[in-house]
N, C-alpha and C positions, 0 to 999 in steps of 0.2 A: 193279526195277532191281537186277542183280547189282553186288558188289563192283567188278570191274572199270570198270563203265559208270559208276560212281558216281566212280567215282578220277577219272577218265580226265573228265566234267564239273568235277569241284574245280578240276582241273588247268587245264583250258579254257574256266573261267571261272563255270559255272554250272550247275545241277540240279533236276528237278523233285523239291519235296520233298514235294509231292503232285501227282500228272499232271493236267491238267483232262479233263475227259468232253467226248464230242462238241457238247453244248449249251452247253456253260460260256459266260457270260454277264461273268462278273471271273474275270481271275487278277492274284494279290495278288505283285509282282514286290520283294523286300527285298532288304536289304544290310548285312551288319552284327551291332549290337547290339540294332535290334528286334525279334529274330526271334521273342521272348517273347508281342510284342505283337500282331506278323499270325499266330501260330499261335494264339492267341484271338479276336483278329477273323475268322478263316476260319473257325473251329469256329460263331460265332456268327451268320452270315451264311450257313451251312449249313445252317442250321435251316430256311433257308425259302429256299434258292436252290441248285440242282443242278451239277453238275462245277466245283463251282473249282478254282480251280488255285493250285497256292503255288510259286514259282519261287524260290530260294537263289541269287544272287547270289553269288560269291565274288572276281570281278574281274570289276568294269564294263569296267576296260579290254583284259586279256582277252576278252571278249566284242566290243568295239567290233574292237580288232585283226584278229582273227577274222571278224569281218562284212566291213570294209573288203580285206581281203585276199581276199576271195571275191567280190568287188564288182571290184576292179582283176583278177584273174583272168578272169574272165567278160570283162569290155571288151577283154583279149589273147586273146580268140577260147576259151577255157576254159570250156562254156555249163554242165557239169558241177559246177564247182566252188560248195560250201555251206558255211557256217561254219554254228557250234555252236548259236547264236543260232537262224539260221534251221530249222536243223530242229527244235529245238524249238519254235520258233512255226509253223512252216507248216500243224497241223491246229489252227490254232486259229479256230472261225467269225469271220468279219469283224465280226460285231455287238458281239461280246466287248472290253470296256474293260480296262485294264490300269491298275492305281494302284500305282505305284511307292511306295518307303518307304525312306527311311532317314534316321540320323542324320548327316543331310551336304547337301551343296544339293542341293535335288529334280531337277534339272534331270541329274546324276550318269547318272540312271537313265530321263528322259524319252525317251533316244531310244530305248530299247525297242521305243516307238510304231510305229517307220519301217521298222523290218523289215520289218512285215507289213500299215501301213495300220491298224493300229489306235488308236482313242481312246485315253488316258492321262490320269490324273488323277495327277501328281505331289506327293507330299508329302514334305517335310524341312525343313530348318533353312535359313531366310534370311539370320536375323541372328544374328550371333554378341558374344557379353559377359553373356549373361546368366547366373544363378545360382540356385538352388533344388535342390532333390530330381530326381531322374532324375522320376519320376513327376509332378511340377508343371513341368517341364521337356517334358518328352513332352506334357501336355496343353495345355501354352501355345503349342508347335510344331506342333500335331493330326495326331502323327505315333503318340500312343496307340492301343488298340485300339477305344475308343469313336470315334476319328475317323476309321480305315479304315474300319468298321462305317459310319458316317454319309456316307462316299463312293458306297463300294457301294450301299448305300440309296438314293443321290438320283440316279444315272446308272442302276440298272435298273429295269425296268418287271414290272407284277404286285401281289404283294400286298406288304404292307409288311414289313419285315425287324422282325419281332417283338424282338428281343436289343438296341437301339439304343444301348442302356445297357447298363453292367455290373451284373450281378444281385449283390443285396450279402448 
């Protein structure tokens, strides 16, 4: 991705921060402050499963505007018009599940899903008040990298995702 194409996503809402390959199976869709946590959970989840994908999120709502405005263009006879969303997800195979992530209601980023017809395995924060460490925080919301890693795990099929844990 050049410089420009990179802006020009920020700007529009979203980027791949790694493409997914033709077979990808998960891509890991974040928002935010966990991006710590799915750029560890993909490296480990790569160990034993081909083309993920990591998608950067920078405005859901961006993103959503964008779909929806591409959606009411098409119904005014416009069969041309794509937001930003969709053409990043159009080569993604139907089989491919998407687990959303962030530190925000999971639901934020569930509609991902309906772009393209794809599964979604949404994760973030339901309830809010509670208090701890960002890291006992993240694991109590299984929105750490051990519980992307154990999504990924239980929605594909194959061998098992050796990494399930963090190696200490």
């Amino acid at each position: 991705m050049d410089g420009d194409e990179f802006a020009q996503g920020v700007v529009d809402g979203g980027y791949w921060l790694r493409k997914p390959g033709p077979n990808a199976e998960v891509v890991i869709a974040y928002q935010g402050c966990v991006a710590p946590q799915v750029i560890e959970a993909a490296g480990r989840i790569g160990t034993d499963r081909r083309d993920i994908g990591v998608l950067a999120v920078t405005s859901a709502d961006r993103l959503n505007a964008g779909w929806t405005a591409a959606m009411r263009a098409r119904q005014r006879g416009h069969q041309s018009a794509t937001s930003t969303i969709e053409r990043m997800m159009q080569d993604l195979p139907s089989h491919c599940t998407i687990i959303t992530v962030m530190d925000g209601h999971p639901l934020t980023l569930s509609r991902l899903g309906a772009v393209g017809g794809h599964r979604v395995i949404p994760l973030g924060v339901e309830h809010f008040g509670q208090t701890g460490t960002i890291s006992d925080l993240y694991h109590h919301f299984a929105i750490d990298a051990n519980a992307i890693v154990a999504a990924a795990h239980e929605i594909t099929s194959g061998k098992p995702i050796r990494q399930t844990r963090m190696i200490s």
